[in-house]
C-alpha positions as CSV (number, residue, x, y, z in Angstrom):
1,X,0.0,0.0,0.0
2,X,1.4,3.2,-1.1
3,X,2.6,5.3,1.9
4,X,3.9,9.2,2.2
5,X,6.2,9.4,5.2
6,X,7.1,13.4,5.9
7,X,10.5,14.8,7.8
8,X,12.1,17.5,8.6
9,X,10.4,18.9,11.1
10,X,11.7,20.1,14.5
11,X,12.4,23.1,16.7
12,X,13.7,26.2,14.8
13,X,13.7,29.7,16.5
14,X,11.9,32.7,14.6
15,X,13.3,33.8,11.8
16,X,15.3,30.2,10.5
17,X,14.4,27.7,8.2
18,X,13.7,23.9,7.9
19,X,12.9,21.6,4.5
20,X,10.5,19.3,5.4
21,X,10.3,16.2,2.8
22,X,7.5,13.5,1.9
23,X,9.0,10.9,0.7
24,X,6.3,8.1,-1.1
25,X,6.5,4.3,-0.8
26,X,4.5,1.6,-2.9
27,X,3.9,3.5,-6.4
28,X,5.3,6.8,-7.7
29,X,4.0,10.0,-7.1
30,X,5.1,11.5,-10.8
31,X,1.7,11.4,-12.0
32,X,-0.1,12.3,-8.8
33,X,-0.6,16.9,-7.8
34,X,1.2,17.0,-4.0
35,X,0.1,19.7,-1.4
36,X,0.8,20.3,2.0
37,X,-0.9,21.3,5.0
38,X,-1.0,22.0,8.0
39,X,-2.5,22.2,11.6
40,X,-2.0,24.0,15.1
41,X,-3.6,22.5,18.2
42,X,-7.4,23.6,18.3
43,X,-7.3,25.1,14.6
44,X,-8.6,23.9,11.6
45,X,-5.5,21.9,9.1
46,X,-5.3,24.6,6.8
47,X,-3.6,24.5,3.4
48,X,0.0,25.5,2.4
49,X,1.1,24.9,-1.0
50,X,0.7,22.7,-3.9
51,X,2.5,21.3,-6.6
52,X,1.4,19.8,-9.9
53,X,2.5,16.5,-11.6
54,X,5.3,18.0,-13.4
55,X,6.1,20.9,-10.8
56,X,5.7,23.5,-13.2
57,X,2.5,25.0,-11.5
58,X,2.4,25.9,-7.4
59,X,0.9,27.5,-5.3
60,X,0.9,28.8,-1.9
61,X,-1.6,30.2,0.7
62,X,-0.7,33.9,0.9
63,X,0.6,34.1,4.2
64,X,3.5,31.7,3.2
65,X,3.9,33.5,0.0
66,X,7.8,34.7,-0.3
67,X,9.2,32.4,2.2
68,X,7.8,29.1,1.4
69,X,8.6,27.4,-1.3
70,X,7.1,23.6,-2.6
71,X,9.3,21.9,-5.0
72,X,9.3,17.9,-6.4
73,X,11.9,15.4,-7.3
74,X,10.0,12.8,-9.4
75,X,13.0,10.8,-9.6
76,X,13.1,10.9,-6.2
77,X,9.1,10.1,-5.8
78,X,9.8,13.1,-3.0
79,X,8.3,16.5,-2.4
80,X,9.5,18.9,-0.4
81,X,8.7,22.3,1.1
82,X,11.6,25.2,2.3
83,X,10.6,27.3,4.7
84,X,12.3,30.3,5.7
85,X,11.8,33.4,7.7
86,X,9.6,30.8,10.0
87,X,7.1,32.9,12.6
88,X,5.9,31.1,16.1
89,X,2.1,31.3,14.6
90,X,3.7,28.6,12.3
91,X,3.8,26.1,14.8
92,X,2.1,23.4,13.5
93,X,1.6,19.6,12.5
94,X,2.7,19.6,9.0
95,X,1.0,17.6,6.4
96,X,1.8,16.0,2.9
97,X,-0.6,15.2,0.8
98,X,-1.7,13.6,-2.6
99,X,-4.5,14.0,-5.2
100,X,-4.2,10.5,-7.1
101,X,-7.2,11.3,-9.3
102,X,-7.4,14.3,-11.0
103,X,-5.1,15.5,-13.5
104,X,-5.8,19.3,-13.9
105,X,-4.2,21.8,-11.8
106,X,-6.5,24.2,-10.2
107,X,-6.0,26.8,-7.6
108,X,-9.6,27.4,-6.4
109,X,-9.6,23.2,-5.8
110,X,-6.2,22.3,-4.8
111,X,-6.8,24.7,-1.7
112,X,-9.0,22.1,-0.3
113,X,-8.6,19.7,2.0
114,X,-11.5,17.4,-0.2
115,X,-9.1,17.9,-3.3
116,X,-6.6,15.5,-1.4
117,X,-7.1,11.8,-0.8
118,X,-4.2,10.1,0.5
119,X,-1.9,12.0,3.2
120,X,1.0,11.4,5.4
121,X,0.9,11.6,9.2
122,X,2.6,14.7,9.5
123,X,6.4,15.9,11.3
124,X,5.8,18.4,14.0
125,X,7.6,22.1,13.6
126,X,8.4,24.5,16.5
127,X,9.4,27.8,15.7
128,X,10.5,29.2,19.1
129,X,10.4,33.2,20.1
C-alpha cells in the first residue's frame, strides 16, 4: 500500500528555516498533484502549498507566499517544502498530501482539504520566540 512518510520537522527559532520532505513508498508519485498542509492545536489543518505532476504550477496560501517554497523530485518520488523566515504562529503539524485522481491543476480546488485523498501523518515544527 502506497505510503507518504514526511520529515524535517523540528524546533527552529523565529526567523530560520527547515525543509520538510514526503517521501512516497508503494507507487510513484510523478503522475499524482502534492500539497501540503498544515494544523495548530485547536485550529482547523489549513492548506500551504501545492505542486502539480510536473512541478511546473504551485501555489501557496498567501501568508506563506515569499518564504515558502514547494518543489518535487519525481525521480526521487519526493516533495518537499523550504521554509524560511519561519514565525511562532507557524507552529504546527505539517501535512503532505496527494491527489491521485485528477489530473488538472487548479488553484480554487487544490486549496481544499476534499481535493486531497491520500496523506502522510505529519512531522511536527516548533518555531521558538
Amino acid at each position: 500500500q502506497e505510503q507518504l512518510v514526511e520529515s524535517g520537522g523540528g524546533l527552529v527559532q523565529a526567523g530560520g528555516s527547515l525543509r520538510l520532505s514526503c517521501a512516497a513508498s508503494g507507487r510513484t508519485i510523478s503522475s499524482y498533484i502534492m500539497g501540503w498542509f498544515r494544523q495548530a492545536p485547536g485550529k482547523e489543518r489549513e492548506f500551504v502549498a501545492a505542486i502539480s505532476r510536473t512541478g511546473g504550477n504551485t501555489l501557496y496560501a498567501d501568508s506563506v507566499k515569499g518564504r515558502f517554497t514547494i518543489s518535487r523530485d519525481n525521480a526521487k518520488n519526493t516533495v518537499y517544502l523550504q521554509m524560511n523566515d519561519l514565525k511562532p504562529e507557524e507552529s504546527a503539524v505539517y501535512y503532505c498530501a496527494a491527489d491521485r485522481a485528477t489530473r488538472w491543476f487548479s488553484a480554487g480546488y487544490h486549496m481544499s482539504r476534499n481535493a486531497y485523498d491520500r496523506w502522510g501523518q505529519g512531522t511536527q515544527v516548533t518555531v521558538s520566540l
